[in-house]
GUGURO-728883 format. One line per 3 residues: their letters; for each residue x negated, y, z negated of N, C-alpha, C. Coordinates in Angstrom, 2 decimals, m for minus. Each point is the difference from the previous one (the first is absolute). Layout:
a> X,Y,Z,X,Y,Z,X,Y,Z ~ ... .
***
This chain:
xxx> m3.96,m26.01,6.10,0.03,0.74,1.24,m0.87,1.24,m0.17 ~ m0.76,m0.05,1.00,m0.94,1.65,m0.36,0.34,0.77,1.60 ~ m0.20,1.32,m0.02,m0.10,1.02,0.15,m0.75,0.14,1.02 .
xxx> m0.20,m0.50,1.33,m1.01,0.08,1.12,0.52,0.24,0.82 ~ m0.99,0.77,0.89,0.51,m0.29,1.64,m0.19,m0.95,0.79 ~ m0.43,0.02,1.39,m0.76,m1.01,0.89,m1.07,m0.38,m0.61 .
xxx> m0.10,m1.37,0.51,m1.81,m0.63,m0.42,m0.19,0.36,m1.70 ~ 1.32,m0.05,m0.74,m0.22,m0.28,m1.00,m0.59,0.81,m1.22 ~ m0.54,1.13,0.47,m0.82,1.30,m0.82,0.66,0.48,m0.68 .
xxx> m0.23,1.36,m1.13,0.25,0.45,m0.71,0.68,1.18,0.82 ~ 1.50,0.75,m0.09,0.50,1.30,0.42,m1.11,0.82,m0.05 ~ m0.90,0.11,m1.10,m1.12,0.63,m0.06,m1.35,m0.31,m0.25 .
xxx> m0.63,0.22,0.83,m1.57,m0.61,m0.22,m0.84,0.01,m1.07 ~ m0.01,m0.95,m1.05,m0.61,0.11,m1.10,m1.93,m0.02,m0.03 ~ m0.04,0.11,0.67,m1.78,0.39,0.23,m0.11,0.97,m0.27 .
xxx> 0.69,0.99,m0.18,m0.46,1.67,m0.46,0.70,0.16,m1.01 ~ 0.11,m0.14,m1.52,1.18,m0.09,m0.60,0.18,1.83,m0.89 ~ m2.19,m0.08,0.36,m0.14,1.40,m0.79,0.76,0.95,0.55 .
xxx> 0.37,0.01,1.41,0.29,0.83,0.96,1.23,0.74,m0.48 ~ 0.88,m1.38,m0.22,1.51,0.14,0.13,0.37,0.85,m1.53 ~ m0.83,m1.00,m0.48,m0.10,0.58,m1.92,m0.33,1.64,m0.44 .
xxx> m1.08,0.20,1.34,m0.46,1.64,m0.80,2.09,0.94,1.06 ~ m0.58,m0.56,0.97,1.24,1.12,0.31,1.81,m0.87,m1.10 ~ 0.36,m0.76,m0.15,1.44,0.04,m0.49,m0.55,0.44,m1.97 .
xxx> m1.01,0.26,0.07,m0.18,0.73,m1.55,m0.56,1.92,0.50 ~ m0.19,0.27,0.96,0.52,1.43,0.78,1.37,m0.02,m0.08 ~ 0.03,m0.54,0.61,1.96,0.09,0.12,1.00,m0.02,m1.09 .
xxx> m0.76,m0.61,m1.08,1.15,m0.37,m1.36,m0.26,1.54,m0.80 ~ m1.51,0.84,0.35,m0.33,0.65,m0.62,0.32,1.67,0.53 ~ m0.24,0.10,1.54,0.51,0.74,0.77,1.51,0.68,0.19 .
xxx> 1.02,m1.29,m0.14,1.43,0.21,m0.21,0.22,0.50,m0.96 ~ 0.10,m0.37,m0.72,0.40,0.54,m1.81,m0.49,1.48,m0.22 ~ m1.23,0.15,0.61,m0.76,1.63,m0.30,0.88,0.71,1.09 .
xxx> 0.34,m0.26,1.11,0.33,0.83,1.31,1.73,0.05,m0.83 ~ 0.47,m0.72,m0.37,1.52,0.32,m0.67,m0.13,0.93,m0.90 ~ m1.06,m0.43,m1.36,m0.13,1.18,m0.80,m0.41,1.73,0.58 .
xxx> m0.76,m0.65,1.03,m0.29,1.76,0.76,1.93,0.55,0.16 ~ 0.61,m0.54,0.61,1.39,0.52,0.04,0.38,0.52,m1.21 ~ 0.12,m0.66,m0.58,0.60,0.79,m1.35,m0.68,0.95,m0.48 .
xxx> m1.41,m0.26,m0.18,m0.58,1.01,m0.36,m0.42,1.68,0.62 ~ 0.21,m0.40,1.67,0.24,1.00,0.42,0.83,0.14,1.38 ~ 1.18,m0.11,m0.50,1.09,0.02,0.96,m0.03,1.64,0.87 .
xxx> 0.24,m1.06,1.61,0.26,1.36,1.23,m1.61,0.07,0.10 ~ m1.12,m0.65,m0.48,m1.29,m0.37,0.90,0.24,m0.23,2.06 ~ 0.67,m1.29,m0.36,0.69,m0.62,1.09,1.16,0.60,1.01 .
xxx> 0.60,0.84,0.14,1.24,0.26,0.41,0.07,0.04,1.25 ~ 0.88,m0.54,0.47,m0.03,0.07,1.82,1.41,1.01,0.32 ~ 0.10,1.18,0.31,0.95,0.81,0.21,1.01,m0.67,0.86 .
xxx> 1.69,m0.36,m0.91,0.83,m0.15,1.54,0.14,m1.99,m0.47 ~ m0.69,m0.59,m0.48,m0.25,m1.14,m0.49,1.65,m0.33,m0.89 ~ 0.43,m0.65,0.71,1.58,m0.27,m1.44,m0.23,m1.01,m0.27 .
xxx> m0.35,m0.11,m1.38,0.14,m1.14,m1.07,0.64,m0.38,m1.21 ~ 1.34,1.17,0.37,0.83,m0.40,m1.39,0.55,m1.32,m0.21 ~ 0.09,m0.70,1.08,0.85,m1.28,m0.26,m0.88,m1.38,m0.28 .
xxx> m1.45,0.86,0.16,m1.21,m1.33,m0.65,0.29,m0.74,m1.30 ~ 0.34,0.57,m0.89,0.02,m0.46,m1.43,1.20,m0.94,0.40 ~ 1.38,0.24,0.15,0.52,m1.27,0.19,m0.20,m1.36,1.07 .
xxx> m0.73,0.38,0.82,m1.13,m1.02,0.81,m0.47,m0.82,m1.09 ~ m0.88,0.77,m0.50,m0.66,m0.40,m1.08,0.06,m0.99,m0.74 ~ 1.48,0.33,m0.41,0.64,m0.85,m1.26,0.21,m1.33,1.09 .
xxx> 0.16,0.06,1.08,0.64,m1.23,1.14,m0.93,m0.68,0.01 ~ m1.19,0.66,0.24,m0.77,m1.08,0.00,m0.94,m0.57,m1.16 ~ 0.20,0.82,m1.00,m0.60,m0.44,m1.32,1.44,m1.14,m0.02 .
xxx> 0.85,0.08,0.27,1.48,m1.07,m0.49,m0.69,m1.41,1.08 ~ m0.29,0.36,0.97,m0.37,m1.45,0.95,m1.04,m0.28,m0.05 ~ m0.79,0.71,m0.44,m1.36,m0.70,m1.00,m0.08,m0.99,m1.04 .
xxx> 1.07,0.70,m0.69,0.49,m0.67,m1.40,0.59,m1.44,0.71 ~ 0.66,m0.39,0.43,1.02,m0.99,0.78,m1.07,m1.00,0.71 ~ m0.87,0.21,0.63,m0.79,m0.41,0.92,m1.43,m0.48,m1.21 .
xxx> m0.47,0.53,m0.93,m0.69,m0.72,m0.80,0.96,m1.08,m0.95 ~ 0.94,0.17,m0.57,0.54,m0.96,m0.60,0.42,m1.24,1.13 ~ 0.29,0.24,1.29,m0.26,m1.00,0.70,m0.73,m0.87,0.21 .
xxx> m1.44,1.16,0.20,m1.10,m0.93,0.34,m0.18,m0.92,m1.14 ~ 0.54,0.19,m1.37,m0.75,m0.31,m0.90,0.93,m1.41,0.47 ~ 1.50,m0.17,m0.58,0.98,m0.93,0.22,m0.79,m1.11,1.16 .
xxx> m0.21,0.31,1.28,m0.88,m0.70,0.65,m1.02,m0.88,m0.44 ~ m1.09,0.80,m0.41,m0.96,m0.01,m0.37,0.18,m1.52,m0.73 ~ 0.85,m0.07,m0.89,0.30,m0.70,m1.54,0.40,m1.04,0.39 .
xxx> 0.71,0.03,1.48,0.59,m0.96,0.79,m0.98,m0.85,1.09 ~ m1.02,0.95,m0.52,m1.53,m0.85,0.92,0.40,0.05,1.70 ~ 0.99,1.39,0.22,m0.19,m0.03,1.23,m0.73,1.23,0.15 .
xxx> m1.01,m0.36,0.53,m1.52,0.86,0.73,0.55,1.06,0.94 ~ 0.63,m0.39,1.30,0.09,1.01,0.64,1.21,0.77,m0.05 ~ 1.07,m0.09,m0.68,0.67,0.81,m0.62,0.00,1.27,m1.00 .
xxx> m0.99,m0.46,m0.88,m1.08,0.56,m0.65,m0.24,1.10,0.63 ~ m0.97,m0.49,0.93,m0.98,0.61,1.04,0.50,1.22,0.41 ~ 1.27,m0.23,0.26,1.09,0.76,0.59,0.52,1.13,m0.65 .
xxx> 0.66,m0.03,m1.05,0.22,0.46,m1.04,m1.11,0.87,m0.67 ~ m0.97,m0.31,m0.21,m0.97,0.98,m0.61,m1.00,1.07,1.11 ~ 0.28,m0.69,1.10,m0.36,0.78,1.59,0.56,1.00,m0.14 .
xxx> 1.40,0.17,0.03,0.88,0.80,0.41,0.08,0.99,m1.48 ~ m0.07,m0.46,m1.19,m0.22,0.65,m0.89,m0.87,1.16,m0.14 ~ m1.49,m0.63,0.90,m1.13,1.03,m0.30,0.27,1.10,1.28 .
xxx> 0.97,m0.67,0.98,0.13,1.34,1.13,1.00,0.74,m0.56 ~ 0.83,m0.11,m0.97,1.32,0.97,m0.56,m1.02,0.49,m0.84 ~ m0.56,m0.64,m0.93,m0.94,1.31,m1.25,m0.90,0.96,1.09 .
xxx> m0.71,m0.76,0.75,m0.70,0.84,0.99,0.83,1.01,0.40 ~ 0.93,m0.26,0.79,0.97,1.29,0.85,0.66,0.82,m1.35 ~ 0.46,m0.74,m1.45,m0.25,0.91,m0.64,m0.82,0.63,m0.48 .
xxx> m0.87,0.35,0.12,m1.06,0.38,m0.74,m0.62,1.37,1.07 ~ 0.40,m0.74,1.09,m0.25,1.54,1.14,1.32,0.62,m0.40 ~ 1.14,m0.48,0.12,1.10,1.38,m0.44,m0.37,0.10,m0.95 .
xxx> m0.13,m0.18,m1.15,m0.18,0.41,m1.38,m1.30,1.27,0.32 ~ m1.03,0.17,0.41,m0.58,1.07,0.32,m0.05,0.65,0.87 ~ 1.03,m0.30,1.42,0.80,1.00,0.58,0.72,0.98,m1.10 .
xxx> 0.88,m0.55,m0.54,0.60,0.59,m0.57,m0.74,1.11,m1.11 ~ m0.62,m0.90,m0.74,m0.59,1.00,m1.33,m1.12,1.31,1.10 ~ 0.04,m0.37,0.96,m1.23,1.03,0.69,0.66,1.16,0.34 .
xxx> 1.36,m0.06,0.08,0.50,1.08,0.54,1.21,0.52,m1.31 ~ 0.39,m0.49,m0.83,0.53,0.48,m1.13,m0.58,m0.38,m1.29 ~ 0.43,1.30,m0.67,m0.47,m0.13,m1.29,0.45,m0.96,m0.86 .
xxx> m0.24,m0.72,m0.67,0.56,m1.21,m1.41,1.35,0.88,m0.38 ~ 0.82,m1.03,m0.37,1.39,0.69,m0.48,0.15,m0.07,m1.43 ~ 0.33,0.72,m0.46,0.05,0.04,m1.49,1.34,m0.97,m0.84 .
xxx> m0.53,m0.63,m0.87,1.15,m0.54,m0.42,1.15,0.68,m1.05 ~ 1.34,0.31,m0.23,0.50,0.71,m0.65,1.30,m0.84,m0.60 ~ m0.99,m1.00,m0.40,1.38,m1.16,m0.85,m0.79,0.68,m2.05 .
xxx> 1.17,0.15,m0.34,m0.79,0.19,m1.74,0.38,m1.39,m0.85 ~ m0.06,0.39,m0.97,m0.24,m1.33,m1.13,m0.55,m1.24,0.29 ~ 0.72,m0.96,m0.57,m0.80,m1.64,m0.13,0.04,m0.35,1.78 .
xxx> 0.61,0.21,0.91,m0.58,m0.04,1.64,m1.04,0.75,0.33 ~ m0.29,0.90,m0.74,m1.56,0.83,0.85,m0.89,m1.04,m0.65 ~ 0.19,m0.29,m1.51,m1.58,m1.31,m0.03,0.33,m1.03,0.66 .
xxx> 1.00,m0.57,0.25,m0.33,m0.96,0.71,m0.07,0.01,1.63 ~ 0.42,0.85,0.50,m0.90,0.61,1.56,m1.07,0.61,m0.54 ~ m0.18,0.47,m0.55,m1.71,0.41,0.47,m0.71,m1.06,m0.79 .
xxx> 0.28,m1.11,m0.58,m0.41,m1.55,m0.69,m0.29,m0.79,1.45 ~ 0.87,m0.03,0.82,0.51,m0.81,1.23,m1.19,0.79,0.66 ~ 0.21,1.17,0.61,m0.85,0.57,0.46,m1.61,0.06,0.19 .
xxx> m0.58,m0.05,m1.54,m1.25,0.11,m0.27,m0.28,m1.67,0.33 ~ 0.48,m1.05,m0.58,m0.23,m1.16,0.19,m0.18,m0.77,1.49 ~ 1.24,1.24,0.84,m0.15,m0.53,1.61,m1.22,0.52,0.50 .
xxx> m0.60,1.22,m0.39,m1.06,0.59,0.73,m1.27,m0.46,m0.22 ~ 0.01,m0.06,m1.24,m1.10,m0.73,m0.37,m0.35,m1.63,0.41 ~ 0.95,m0.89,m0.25,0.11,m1.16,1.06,m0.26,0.18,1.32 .
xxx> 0.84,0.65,0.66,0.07,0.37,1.56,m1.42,0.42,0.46 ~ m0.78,0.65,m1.13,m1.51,0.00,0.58,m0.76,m1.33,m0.12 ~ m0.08,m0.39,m0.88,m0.60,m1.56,m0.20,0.60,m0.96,1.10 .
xxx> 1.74,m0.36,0.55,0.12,m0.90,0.81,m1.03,0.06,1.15 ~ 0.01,1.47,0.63,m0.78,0.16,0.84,m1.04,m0.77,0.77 ~ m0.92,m0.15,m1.21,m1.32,m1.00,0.12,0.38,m1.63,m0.35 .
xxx> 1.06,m0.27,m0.74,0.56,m1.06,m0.30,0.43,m0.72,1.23 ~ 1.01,0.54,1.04,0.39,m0.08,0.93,m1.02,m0.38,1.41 ~ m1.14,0.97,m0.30,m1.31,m0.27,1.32,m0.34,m1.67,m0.19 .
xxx> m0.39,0.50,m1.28,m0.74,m1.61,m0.63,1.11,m1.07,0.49 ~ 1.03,m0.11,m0.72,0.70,m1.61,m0.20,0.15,0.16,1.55 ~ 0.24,0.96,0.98,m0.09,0.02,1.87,m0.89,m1.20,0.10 .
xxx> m1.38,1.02,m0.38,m1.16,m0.50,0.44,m0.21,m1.27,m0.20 ~ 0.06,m0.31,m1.07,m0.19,m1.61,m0.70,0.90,m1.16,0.70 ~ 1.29,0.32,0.70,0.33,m0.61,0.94,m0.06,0.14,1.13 .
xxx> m0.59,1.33,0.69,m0.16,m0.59,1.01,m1.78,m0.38,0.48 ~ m0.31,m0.10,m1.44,m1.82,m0.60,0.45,0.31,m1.08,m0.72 ~ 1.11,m1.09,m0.10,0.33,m1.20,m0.64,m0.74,m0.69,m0.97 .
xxx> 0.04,1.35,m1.54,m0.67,m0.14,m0.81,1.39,m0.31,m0.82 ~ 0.70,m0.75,0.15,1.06,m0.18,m0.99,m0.21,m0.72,m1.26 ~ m0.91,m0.15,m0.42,m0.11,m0.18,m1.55,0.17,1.42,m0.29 .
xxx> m0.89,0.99,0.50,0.09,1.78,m0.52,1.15,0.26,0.10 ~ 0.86,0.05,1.64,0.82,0.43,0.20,1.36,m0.77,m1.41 ~ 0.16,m0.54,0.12,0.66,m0.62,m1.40,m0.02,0.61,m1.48 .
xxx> m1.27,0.00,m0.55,m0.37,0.69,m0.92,0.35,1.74,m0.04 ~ m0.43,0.55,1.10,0.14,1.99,0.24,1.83,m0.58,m0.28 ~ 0.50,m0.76,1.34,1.56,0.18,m0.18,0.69,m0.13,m0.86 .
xxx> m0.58,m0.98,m1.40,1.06,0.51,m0.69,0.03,1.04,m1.11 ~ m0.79,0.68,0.37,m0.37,1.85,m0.71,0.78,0.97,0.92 ~ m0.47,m0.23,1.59,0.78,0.99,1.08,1.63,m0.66,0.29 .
xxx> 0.39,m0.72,m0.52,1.05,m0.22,0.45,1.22,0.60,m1.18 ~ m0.59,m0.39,m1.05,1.14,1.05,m0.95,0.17,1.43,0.07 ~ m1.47,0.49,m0.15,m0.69,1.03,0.01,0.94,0.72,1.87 .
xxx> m0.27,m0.35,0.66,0.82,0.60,1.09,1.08,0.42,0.19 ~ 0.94,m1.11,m0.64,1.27,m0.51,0.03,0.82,1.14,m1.20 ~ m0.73,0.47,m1.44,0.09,0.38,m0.74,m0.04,2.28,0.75 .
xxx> m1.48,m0.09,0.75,0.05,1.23,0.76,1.40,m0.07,0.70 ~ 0.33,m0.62,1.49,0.84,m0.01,0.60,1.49,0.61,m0.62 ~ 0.23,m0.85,m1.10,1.37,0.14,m0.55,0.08,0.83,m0.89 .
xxx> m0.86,0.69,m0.49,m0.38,1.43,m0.87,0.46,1.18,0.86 ~ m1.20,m0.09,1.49,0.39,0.75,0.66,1.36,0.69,0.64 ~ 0.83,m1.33,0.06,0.93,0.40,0.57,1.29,0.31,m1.65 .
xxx> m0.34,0.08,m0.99,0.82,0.71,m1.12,m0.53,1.11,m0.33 ~ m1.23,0.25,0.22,m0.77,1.56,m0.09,0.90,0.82,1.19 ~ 0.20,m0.95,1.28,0.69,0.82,1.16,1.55,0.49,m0.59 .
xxx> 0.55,m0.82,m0.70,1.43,0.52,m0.17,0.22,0.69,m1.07 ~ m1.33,m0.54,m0.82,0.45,1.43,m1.19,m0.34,1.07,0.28 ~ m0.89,0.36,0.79,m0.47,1.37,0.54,0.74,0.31,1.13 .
xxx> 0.98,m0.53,0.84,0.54,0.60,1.01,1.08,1.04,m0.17 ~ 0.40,0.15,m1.00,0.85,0.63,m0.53,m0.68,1.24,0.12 ~ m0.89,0.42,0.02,m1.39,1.22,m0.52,m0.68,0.52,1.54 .
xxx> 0.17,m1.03,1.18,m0.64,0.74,0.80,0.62,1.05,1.24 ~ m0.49,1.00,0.11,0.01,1.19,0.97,1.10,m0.62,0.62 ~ 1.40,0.99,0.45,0.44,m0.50,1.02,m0.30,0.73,1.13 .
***
């Protein structure tokens, strides 16, 4: 089963492939720098009057139905049902998406929270931590691609990227949301 609309075509028109390629490698490269600008210089961004304390547990909601919704797709997937799949990893990339705008709602208008767990839990949150961020920049472009590769019904690629972006995501997702609870303890009330 492939991936078309009417009259049989590609979701996306593969005649321009440079097109699609230079901008979702902007985008893999663009995101990751525009997050690091937050941290690096928090209250750049601030919109006076803006309430976003309750983003971070958003956050974790939808890093949690991210998580849920790729192990689906995958279960599907394995089950060789296509548009279930389809479904499942759709809805996946609109929860990382909508997270990914709260996630810099949020960091735009508050500062990073400090973590204040000591001993053998601070290495392994800031272990968890460094490993999610650093992933979480790489899915990025991982995510455009294995998109792209299905919906320009290049599924030999799309196959191959997925099974790098699919752990690799799945691994961000569920990081994220234990970075959220060990640090919630720590943020501003």
């Amino acid at each position: 089963m492939t991936m078309t609309t009417n009259n049989s075509a590609p979701v996306v028109n593969p005649s321009n492939f440079t097109k699609y390629k230079v901008l979702m490698v902007a985008l893999a490269a663009i995101i990751p720098v525009a997050v690091a600008i937050l941290y690096l210089f928090p209250g750049v961004f601030v919109i006076p009057g803006l309430e976003v304390r309750r983003l971070p547990a958003v956050n974790a909601v939808l890093n949690s139905l991210t998580a849920v919704l790729l192990m689906l797709g995958y279960y599907f997937i394995r089950r060789r049902n296509v548009a279930r799949h389809r479904a499942m990893m759709g809805l996946a990339f609109l929860l990382g998406s909508l997270f990914l705008v709260s996630y810099v709602a949020y960091h735009s208008q508050v500062p990073s929270t400090k973590f204040g767990g000591e001993g053998l839990i601070r290495g392994v949150y800031y272990f968890l931590l460094l490993t999610h961020i650093l992933l979480a920049a790489v899915t990025v472009g991982l995510v455009l691609f294995t998109l792209y590769y299905a919906l320009t019904e290049q599924f030999g690629r799309h196959r191959r990227i997925a099974r790098w972006t699919y752990p690799i995501w799945l691994y961000v997702s569920v990081t994220g949301v234990l970075v959220y609870f060990m640090i919630a303890p720590y943020y501003p009330q």
